[in-house]
Backbone as a ProteinNet text record, in pm:
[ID]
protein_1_A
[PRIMARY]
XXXXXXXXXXXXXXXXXXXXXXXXXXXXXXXXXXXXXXXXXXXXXXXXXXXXXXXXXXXXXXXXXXXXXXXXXXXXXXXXXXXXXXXXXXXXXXXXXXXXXXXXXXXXXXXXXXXXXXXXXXXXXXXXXXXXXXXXXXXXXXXXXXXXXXXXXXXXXXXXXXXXXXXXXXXXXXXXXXXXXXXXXXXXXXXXXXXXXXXXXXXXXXXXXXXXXXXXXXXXXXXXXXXXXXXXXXXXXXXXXXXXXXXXXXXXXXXXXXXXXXXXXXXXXXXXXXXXXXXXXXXXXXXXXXXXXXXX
[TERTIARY]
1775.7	1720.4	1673.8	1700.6	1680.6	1575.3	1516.8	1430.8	1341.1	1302.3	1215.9	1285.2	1420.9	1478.9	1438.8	1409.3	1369.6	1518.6	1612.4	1719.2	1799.4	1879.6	1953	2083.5	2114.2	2197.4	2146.7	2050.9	1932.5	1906.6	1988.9	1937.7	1828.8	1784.4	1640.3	1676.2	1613.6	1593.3	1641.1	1712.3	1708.4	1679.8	1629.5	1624.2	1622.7	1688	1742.3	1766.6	1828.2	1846.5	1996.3	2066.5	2172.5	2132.7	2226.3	2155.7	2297.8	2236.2	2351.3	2384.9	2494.1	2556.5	2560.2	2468.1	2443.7	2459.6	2570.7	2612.1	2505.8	2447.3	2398	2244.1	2227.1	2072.4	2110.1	2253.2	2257.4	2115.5	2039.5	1904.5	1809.9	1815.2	1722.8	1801.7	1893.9	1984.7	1934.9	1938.1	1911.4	1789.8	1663.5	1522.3	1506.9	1573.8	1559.3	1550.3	1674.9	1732.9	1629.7	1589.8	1457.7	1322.3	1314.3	1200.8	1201.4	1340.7	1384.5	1348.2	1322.4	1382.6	1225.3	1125.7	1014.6	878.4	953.2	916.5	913.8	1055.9	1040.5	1163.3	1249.6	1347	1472.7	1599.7	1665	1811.7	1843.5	1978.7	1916.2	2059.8	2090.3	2224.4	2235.7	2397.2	2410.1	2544.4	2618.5	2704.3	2706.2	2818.8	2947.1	3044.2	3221	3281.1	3272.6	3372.7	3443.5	3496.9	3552.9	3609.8	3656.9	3698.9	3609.7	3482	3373.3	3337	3376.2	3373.1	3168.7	3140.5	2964.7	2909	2964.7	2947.6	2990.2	2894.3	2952.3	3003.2	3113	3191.7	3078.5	3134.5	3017.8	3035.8	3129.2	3187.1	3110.5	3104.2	3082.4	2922.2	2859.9	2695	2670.3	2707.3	2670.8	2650.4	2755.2	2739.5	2586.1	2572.2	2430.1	2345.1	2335.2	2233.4	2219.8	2288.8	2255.7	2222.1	2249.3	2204.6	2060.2	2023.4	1895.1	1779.6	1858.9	1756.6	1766.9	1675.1	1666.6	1679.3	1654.9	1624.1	1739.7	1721.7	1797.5	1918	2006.9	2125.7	2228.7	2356	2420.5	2543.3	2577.5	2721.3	2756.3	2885.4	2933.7	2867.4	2858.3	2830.9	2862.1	3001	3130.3	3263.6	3321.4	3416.7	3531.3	3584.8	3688.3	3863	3822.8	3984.8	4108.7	4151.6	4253.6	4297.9	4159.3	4165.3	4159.8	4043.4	4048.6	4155.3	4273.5	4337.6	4278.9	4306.3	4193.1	4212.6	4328.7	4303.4	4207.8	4221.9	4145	4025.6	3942.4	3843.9	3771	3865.3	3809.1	3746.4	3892.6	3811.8	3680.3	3702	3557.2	3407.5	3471.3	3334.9	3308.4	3382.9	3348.4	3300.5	3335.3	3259.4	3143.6	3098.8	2998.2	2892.6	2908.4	2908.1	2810.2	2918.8	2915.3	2783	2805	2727.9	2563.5	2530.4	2420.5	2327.9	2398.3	2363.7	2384.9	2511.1	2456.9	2427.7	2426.1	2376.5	2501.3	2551.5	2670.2	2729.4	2708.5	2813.3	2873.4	2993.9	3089	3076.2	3043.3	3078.7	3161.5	3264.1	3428	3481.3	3538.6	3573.3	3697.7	3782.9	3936.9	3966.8	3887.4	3887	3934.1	3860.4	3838.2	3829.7	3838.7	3843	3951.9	4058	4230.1	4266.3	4252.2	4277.1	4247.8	4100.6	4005	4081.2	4122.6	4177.5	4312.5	4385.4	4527.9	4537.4	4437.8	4386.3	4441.5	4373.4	4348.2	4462.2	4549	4654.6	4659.9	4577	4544.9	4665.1	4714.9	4855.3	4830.8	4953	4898.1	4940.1	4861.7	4836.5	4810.7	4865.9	4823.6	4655.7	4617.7	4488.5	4517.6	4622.5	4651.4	4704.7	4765.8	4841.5	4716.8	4622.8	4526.3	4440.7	4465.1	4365.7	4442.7	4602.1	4668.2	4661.4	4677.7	4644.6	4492.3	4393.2	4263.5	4268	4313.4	4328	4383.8	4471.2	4555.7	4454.8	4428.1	4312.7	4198.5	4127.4	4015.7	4090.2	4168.6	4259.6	4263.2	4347.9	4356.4	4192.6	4128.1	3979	3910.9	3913.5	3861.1	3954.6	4065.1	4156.4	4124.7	4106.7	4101.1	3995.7	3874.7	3754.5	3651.5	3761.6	3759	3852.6	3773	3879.7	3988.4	4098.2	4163.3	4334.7	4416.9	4548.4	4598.2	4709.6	4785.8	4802.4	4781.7	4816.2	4936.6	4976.3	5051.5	5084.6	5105	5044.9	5151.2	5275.3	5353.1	5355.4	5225.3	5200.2	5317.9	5239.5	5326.5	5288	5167.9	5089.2	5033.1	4997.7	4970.7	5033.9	5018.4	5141.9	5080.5	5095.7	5050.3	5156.8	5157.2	5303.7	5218.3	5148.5	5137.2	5008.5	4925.8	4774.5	4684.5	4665.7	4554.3	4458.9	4326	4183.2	4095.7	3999.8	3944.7	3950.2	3777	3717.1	3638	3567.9	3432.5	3362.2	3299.6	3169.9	3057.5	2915.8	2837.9	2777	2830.4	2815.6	2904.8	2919.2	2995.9	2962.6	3070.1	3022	3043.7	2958.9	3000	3085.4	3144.4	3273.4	3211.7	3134	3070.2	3123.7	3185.9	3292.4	3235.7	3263.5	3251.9	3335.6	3297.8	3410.6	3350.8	3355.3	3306.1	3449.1	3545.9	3702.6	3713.6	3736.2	3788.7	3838.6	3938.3	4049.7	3946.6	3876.7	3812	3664.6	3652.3	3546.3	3595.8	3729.5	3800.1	3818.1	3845.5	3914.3	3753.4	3657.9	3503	3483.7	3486.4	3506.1	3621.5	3737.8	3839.3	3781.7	3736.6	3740.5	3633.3	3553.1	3396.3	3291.3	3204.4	3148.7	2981	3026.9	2911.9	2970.9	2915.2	2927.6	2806.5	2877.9	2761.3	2842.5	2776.4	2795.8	2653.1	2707.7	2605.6	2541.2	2428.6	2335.6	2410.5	2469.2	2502	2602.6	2657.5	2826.6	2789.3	2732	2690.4	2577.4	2460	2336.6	2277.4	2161	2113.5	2167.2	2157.5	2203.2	2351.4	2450.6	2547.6	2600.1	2502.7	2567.1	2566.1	2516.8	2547.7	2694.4	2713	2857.6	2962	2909.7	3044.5	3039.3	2881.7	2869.1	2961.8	2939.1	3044.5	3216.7	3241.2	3384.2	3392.9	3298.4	3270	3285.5	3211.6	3164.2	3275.9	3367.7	3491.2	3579.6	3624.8	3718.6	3703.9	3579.7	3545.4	3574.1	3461.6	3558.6	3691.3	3780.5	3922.6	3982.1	3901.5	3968.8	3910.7	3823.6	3781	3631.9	3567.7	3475.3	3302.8	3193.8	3118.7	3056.5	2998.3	2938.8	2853.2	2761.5	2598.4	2691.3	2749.4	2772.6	2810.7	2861.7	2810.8	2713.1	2701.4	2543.2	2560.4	2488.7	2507.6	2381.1	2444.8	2324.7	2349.6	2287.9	2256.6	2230.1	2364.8	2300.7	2234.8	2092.2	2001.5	2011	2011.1	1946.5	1839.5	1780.1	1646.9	1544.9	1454.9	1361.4	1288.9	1348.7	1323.5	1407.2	1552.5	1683.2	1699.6	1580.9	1583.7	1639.6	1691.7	1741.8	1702.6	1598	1556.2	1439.9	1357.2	1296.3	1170.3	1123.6	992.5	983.1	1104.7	1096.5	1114.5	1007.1	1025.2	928.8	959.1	870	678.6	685.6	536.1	475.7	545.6	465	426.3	331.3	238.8	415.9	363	457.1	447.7	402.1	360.8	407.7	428.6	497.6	629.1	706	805.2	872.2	798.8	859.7	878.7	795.3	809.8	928.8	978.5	1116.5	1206	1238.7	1343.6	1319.1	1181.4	1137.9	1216	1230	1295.6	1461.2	1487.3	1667.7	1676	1603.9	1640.3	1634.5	1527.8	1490	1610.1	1647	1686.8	1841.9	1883	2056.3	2084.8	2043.5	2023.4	2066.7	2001.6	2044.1	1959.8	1989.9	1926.4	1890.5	1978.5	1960.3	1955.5	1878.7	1869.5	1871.6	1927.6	1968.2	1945.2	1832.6	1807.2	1879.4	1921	1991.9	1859.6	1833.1	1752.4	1726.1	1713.3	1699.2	1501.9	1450.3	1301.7	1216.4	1180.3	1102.2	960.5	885.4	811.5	867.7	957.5	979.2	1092.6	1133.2	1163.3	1050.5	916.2	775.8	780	746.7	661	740.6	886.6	991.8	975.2	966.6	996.9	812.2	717.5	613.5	493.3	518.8	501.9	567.9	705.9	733.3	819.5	934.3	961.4	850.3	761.2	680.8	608.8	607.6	567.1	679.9	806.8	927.2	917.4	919.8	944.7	804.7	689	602	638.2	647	710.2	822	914.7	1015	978.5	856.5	824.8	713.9
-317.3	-189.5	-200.9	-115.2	-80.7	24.8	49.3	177.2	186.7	298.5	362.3	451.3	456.3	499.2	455.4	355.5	254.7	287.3	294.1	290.7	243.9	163.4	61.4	79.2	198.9	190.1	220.8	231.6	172.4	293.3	433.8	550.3	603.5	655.8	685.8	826	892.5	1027	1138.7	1241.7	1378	1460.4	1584.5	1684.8	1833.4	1926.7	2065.1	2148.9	2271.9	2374.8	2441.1	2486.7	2589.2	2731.3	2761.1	2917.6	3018.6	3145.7	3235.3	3311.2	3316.5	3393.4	3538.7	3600.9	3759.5	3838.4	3928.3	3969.2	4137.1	4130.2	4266.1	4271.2	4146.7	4080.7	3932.1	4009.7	3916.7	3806.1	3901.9	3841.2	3792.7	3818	3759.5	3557.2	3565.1	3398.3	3368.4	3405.5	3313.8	3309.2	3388	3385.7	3203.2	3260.3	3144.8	2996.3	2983.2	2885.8	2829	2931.5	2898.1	2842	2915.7	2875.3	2711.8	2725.1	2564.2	2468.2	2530.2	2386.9	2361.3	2478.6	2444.1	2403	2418.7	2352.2	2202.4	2129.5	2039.9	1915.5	2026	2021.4	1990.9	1906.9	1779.5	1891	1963.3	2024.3	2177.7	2234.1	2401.4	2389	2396.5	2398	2578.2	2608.2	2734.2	2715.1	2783.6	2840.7	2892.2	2819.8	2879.5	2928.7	3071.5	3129	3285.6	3238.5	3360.3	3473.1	3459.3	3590.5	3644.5	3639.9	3714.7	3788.3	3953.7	4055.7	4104	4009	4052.9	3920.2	3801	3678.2	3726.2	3684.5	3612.7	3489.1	3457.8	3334.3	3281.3	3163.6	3012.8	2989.7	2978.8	2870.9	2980.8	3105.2	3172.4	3156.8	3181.4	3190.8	3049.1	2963.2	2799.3	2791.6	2865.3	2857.5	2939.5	3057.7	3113.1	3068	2937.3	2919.4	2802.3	2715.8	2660.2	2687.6	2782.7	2868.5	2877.5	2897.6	2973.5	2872.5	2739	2629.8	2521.4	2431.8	2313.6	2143.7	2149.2	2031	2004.8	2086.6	2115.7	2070.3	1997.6	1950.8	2096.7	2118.4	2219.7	2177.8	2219.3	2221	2274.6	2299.7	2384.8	2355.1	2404.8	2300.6	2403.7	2337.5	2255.7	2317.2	2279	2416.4	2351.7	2520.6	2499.8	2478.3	2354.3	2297.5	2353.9	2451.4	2534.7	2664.7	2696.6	2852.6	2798.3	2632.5	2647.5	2498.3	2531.3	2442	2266.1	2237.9	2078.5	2042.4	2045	2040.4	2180.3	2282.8	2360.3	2352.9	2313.5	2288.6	2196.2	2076.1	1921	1988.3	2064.5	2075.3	2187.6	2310.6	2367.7	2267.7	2188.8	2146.6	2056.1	2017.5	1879.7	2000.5	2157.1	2189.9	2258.1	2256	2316.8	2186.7	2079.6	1967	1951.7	1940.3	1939.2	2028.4	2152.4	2284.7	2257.4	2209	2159.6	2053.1	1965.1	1858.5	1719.9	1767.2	1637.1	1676.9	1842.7	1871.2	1914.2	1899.2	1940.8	1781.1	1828	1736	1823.7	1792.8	1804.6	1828.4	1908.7	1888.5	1952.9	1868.4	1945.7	1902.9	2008	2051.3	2053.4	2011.1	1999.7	2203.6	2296.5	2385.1	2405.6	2495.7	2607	2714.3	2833.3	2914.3	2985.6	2918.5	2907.4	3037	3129.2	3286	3367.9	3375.3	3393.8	3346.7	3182.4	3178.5	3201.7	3210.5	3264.8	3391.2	3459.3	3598.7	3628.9	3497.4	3489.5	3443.7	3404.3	3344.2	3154.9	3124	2981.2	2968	2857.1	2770.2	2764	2805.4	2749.3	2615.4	2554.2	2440.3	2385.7	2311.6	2254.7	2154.3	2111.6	2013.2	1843.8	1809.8	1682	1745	1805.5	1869.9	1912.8	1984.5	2000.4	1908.8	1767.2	1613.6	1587.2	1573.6	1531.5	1593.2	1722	1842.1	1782.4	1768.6	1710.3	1580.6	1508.6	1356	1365.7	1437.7	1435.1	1540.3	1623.3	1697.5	1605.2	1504.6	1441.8	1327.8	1346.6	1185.4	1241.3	1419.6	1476.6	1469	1548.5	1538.3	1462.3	1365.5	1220.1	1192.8	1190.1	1143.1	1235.8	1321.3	1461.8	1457.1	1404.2	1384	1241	1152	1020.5	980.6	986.5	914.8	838.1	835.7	771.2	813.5	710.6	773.2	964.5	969.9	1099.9	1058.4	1194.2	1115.1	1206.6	1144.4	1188.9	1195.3	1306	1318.7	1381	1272	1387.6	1408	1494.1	1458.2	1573.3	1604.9	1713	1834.4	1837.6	1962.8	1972.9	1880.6	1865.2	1807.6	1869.4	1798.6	1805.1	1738.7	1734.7	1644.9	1646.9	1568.7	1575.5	1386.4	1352.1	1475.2	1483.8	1597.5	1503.5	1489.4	1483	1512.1	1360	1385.1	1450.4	1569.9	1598.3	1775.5	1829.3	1717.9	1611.4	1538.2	1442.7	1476.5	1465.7	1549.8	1467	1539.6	1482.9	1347.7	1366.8	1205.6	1170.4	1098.2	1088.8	1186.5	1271.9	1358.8	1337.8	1316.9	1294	1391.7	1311.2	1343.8	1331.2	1434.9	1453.3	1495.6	1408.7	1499.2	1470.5	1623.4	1690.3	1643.9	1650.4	1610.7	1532.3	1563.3	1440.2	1388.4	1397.9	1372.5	1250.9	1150.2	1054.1	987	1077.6	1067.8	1106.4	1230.5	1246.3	1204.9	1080.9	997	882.5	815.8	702.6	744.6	868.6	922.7	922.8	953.1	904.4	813.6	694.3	544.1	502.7	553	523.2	568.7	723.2	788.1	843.9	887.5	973	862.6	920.6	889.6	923.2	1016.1	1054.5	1161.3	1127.5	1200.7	1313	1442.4	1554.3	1595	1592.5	1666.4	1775.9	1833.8	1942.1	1890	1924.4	1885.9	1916.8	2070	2182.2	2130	2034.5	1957.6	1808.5	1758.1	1587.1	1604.1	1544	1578.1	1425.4	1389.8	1305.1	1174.7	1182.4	1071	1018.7	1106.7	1073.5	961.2	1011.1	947.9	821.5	738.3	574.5	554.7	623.7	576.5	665.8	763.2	815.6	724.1	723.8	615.3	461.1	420.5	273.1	312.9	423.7	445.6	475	500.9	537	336.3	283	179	48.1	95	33.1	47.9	175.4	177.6	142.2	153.3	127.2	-6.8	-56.4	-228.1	-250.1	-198.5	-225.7	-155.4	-65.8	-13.6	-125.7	-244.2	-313.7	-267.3	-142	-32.6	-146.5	-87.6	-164.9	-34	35.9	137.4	183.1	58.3	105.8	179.9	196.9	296.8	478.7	475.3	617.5	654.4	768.9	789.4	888.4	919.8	966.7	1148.4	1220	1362.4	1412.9	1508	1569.9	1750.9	1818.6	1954.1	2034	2035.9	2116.5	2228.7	2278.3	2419	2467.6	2582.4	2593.4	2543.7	2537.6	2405.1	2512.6	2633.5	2658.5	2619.7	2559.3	2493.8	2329.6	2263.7	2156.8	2034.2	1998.4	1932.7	1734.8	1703.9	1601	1608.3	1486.5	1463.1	1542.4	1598.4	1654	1753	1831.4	1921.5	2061.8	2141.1	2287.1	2342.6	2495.3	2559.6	2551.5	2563.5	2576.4	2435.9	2332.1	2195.1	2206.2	2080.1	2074.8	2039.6	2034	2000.7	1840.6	1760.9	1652.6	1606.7	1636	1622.3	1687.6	1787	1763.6	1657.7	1626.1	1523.1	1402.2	1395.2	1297	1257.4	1366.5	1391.1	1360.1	1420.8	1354.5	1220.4	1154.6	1051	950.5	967.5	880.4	901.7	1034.6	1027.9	929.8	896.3	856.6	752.2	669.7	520.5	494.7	531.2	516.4	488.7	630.8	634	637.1	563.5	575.5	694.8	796.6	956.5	930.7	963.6	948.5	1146.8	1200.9	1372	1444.9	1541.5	1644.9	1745.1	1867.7	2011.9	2103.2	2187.3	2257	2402.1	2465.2	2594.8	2667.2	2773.5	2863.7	2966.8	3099	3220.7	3273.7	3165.3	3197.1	3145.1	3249.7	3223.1	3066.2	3101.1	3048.4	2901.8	2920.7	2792.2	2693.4	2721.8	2667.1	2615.9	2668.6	2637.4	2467.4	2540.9	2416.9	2308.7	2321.6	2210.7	2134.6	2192.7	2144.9	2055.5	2104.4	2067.7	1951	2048.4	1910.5	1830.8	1880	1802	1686.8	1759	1667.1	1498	1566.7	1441.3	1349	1452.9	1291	1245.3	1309.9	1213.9	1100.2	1104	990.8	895.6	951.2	869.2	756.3	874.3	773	675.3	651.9	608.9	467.5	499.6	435.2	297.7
4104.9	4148.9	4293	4365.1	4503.9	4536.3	4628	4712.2	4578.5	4597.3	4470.6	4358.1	4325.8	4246.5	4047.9	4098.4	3923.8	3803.9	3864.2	3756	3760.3	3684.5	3698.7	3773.2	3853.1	3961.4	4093.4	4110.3	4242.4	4324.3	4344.3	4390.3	4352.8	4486.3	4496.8	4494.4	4381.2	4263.1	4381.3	4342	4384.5	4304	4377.8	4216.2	4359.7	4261	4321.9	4181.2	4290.8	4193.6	4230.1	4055.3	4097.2	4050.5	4198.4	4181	4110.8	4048.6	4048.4	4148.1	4213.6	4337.6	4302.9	4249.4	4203.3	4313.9	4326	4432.6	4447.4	4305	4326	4395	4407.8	4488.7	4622.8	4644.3	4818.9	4837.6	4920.3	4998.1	4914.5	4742.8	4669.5	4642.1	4633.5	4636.2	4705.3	4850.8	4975.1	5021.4	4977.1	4950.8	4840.8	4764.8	4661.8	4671	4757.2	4825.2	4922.3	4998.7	5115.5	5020.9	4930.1	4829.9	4831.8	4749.3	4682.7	4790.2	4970.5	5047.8	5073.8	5067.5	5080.9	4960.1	4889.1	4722.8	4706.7	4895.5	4859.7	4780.2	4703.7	4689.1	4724.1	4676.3	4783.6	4808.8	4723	4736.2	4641.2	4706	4652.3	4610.5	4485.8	4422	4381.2	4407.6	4373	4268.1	4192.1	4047.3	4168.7	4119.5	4214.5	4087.5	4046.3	3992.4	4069.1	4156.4	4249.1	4165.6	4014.5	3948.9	3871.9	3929	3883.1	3979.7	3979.9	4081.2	4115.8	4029.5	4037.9	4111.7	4091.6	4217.2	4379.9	4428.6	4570.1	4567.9	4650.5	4710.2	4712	4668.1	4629.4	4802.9	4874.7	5018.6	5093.2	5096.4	5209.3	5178.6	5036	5071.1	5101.5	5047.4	5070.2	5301.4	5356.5	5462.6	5508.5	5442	5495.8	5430.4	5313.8	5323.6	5365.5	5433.9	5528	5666.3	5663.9	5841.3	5817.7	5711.2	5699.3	5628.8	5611.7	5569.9	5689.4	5712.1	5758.3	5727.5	5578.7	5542.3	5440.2	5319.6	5190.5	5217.3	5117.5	5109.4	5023.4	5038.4	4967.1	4925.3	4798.9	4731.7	4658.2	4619.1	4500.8	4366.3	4306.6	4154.8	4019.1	4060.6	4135.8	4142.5	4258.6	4303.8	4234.3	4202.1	4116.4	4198	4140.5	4211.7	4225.8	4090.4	4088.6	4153.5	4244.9	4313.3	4477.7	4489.7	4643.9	4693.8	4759.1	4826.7	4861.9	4858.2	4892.8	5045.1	5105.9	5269.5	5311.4	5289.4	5332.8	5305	5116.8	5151.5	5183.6	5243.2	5271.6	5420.2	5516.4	5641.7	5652.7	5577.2	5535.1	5506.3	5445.3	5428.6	5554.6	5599.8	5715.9	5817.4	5831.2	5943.1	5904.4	5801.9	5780.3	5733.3	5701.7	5763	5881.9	6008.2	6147.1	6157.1	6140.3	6184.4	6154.2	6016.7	5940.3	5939.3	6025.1	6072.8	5932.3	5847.7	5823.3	5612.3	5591.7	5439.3	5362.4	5360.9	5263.8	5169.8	5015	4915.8	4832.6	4783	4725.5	4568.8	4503.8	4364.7	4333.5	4230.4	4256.5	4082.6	4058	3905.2	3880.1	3766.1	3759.4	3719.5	3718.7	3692.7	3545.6	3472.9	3326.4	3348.2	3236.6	3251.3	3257.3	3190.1	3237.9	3270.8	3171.5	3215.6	3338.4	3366.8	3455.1	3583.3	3578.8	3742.3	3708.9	3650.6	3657.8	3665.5	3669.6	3723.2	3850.8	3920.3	4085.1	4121.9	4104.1	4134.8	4092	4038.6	3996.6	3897.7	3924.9	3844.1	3681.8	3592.7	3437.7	3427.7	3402	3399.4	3265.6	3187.5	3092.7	3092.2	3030.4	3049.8	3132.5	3065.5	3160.6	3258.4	3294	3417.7	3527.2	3445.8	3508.1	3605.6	3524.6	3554.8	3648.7	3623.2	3746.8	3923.9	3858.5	3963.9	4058.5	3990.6	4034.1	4136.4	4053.8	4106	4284.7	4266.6	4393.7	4502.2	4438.1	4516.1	4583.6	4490.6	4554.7	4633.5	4642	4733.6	4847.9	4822.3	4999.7	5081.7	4989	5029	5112.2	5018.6	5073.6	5187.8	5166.8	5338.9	5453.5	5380.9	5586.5	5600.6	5490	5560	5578.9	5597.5	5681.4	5796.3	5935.4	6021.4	5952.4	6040.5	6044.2	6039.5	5983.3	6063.3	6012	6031.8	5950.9	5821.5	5702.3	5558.9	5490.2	5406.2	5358.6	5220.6	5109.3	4970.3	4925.6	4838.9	4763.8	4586.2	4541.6	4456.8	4381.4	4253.2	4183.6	4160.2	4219.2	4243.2	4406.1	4463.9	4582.1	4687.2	4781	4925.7	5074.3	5120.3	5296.1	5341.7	5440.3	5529.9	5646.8	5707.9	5815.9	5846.4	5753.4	5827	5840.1	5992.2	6048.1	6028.5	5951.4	5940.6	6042.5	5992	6076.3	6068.2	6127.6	6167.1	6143.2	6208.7	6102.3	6079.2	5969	5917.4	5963.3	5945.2	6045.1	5968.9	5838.4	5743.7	5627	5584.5	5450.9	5347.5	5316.3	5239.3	5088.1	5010.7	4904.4	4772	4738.4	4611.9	4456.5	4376.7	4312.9	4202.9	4091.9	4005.4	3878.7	3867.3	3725.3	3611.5	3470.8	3369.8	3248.3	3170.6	3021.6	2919.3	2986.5	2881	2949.5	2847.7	2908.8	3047.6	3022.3	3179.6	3281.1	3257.3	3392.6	3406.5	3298.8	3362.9	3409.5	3349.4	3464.1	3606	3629.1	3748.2	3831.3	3730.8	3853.7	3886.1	3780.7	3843.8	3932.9	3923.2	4045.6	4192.7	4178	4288.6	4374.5	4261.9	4288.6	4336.7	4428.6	4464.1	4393.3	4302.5	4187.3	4071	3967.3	3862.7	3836.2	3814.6	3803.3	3637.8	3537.1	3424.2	3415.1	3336.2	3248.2	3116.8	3104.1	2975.5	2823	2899.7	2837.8	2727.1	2791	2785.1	2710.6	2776.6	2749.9	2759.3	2627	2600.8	2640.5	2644.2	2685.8	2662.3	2497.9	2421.8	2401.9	2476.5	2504.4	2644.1	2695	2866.1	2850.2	2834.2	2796.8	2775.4	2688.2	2631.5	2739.6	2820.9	2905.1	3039.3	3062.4	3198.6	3184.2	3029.5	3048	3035.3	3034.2	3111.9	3233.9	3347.3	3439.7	3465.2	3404.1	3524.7	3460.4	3355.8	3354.2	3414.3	3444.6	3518.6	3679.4	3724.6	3857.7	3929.6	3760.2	3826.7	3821.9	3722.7	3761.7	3865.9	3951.5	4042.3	4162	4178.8	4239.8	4328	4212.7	4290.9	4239.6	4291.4	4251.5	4208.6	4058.3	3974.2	4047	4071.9	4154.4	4277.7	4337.1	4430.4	4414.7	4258.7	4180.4	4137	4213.7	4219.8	4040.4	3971.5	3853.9	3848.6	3877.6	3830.8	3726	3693.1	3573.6	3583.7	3592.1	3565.8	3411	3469.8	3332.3	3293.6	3202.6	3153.4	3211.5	3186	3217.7	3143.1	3175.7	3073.7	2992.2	2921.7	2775.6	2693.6	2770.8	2682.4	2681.2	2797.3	2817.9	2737.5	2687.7	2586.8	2603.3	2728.9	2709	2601.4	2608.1	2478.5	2475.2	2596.1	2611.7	2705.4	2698.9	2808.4	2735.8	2824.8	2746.3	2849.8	2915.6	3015.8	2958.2	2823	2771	2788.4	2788.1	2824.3	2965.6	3005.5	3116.5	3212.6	3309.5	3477.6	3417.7	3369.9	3325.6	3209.9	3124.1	3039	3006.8	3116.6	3151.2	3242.4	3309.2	3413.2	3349.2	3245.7	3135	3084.5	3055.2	3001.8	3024.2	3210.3	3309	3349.2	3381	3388.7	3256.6	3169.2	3030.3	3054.2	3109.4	3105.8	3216.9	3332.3	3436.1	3417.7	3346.5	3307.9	3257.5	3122.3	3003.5	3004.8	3128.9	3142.3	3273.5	3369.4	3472	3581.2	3565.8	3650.2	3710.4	3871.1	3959.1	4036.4	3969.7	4054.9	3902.4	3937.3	3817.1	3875.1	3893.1	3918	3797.6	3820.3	3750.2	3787.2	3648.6	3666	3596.5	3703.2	3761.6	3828.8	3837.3	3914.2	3986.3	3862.7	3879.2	4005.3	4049.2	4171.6	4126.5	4055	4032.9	3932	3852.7	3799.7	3921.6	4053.2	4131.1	4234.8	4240.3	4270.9	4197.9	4055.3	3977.8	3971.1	3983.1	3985.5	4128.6	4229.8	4353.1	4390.7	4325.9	4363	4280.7	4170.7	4035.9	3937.6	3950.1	3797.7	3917.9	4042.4	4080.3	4169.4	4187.4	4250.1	4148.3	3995.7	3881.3	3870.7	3854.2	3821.2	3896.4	4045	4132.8	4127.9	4092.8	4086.8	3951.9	3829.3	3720.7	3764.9	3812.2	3836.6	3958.1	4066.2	4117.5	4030.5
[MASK]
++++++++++++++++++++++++++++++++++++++++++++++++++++++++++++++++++++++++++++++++++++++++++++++++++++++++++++++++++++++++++++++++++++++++++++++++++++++++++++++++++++++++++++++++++++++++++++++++++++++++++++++++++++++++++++++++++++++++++++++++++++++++++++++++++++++++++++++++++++++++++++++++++++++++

């Protein structure tokens, strides 16, 4: 264990919020967002479902609310692979990136919802077809947004010929992938640079057993685990599904809660899904500063 993280893959704790992109309250999201950064709070994650005519674009608000924050880190959570191109949104993100100084990560989804994006023009795709489709996506990604030579990708869903990385983002941006199926928890240990699941999806008492496919395949890819960072998107903490979490308990005995997933299965980020002014308060001010105290 490293820094003050206390979990056995040595990152030192984040905790944020995802917001809903409610298009019928614009300026109330990005109020929110401002809330979250002065609460204290490490990131602002967005819901990306572009064929929801009552959302705003996850890519376009993610840019204003970084205009309009200072500190706060931002990402999809998690953009859906099948609607946005991967060279296009590798260089999107590296300039918004640039622009931010430095706050933008990646959480990126093999895309669901099969109907919904074949709506939009999104490919039918079978489920492995889908994984494959992915794989090749986070490869372009990762290449256009690391120096270095021209790349070139002839996958079976994805293609570039000789595209030039760039530009550089103002840091390594991290590759944050979504997924609890097998395949696309090897494909985190090959590739990701962190794993973001949902509570919703994989409950506490599961992650042990998805993390040691994560940190098998890593080593056979010659990766070292402790370099996947591992988060956790929550419910709202009346759905909390750790051992002691529920809005009616103290700020204290929720933190309790996340404090034991973090020990226990080593999650180092928790993202709470949230619209509430005030329960993005008590998150950003008390429950996250016992977590890290617990943890310290």
């Amino acid at each position: 264990m490293t820094g003050e993280a206390g979990t056995r893959y040595g990152h030192q704790p984040l905790f944020g919020v995802i917001l809903t992109p409610d298009a019928h309250r614009p300026d109330r999201v990005v109020e929110l967002a401002v809330r979250a950064e002065s609460a204290g709070l490490d990131l602002v994650g967005i819901a990306d479902h572009q064929y929801r005519p009552g959302f705003l674009d996850a890519w376009t608000l993610l840019g204003w609310v970084a205009a309009r924050t200072r500190r706060v880190s931002v990402l999809p959570d998690v953009a859906n692979l099948m609607l946005r191109p991967p060279a296009g949104l590798a260089r999107a993100a590296a300039t918004l990136d640039l622009l931010s100084g430095g706050r933008v990560e990646l959480g990126l989804g093999a895309g669901g919802h099969g109907p919904a994006s074949r709506s939009e023009g999104g490919p039918d795709l079978a489920t492995g077809e889908r994984i494959d489709a992915f794989a090749e996506a986070v490869r372009i990604i990762r290449a256009l947004t690391t120096p270095g030579p021209p790349i070139t990708v002839r996958g079976s869903h994805h293609r570039v010929e000789g595209a030039v990385p760039g530009p550089v983002p103002a840091h390594p941006i991290g590759l944050w992938l979504g997924g609890v199926g097998p395949r696309m928890l090897r494909l985190v240990g090959r590739l990701g640079d962190g794993w973001i699941p949902s509570a919703t999806r994989i409950p506490p008492e599961a992650l042990d057993g998805a993390q040691a496919v994560i940190d098998r395949a890593a080593r056979a890819a010659g990766r070292d685990p402790r370099l996947i960072r591992r988060l956790y998107n929550l419910p709202g903490p009346d759905n909390l599904r750790a051992p002691t979490g529920a809005s009616s308990a103290s700020s204290r005995t929720w933190a309790a809660g996340l404090a034991e997933i973090a020990l226990r299965h080593g999650i180092s980020g928790f993202l709470l899904f949230t619209d509430d002014p005030d329960t993005i308060t008590r998150y950003g001010d008390e429950v996250a500063p016992a977590v890290r105290a617990a943890l310290r």
